[in-house]
C-alpha positions as CSV (number, residue, x, y, z in Angstrom):
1,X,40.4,11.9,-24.6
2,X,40.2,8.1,-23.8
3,X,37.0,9.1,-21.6
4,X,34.9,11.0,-24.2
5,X,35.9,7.5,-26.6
6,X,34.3,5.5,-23.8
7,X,31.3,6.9,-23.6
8,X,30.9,7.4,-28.0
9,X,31.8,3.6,-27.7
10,X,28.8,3.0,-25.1
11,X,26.5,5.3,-26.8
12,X,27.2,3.2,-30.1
13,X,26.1,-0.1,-28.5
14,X,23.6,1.0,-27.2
15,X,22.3,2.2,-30.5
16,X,22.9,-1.4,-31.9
17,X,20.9,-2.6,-29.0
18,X,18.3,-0.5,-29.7
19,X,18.2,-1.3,-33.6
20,X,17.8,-4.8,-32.4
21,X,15.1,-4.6,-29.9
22,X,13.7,-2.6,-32.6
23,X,13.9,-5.4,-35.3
24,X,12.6,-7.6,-32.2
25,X,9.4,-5.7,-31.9
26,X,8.7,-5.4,-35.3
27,X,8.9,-9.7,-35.7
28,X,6.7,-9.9,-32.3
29,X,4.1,-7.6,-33.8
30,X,4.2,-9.4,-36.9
31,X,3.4,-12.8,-35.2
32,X,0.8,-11.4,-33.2
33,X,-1.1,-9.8,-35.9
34,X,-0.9,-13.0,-37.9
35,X,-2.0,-15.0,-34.8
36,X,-5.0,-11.9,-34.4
37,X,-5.8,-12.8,-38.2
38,X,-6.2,-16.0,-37.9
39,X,-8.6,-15.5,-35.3
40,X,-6.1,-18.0,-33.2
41,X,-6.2,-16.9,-29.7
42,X,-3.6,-19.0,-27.7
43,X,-1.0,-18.8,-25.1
44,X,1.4,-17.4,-28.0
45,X,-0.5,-14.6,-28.7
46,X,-0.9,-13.4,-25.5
47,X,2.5,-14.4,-24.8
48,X,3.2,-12.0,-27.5
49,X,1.2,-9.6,-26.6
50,X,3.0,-9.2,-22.7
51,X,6.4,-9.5,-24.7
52,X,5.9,-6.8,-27.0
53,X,4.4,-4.4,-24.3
54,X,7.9,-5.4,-22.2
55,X,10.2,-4.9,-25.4
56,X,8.5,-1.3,-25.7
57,X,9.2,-0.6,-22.5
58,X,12.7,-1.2,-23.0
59,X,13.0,0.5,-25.4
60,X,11.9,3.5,-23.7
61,X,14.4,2.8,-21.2
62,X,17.2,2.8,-23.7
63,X,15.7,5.7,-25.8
64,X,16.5,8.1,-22.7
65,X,20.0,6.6,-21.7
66,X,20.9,7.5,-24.9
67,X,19.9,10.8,-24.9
């Protein structure tokens, strides 16, 4: 019993890691779209841009170790 409780506890962080990486993404896009808006094309958007592609990615990773 204490092993199946383990791994429920692991898959539940895991879920709150992914809800945060999620929230994460959401704020990145959000500044990048603003920075796309404004037609302001600096080293924050692209940095951005490579961060948001990264944070998808993880979340990829996370989506099948859940499942």
């Amino acid at each position: 019993m204490a092993q199946i409780d383990e791994i429920k506890e692991r898959i539940n962080w895991l879920k709150d890691l992914f809800k945060i990486l999620v929230m994460v993404l959401i704020a990145l896009i959000a500044g990048v779209s603003k920075l796309f808006l404004n037609k302001d094309f600096n080293i924050l958007f692209y940095l951005g841009a490579i961060v948001s592609v990264f944070v998808i990615l993880w979340l990829m990773i996370l989506f099948f170790k859940i499942n």
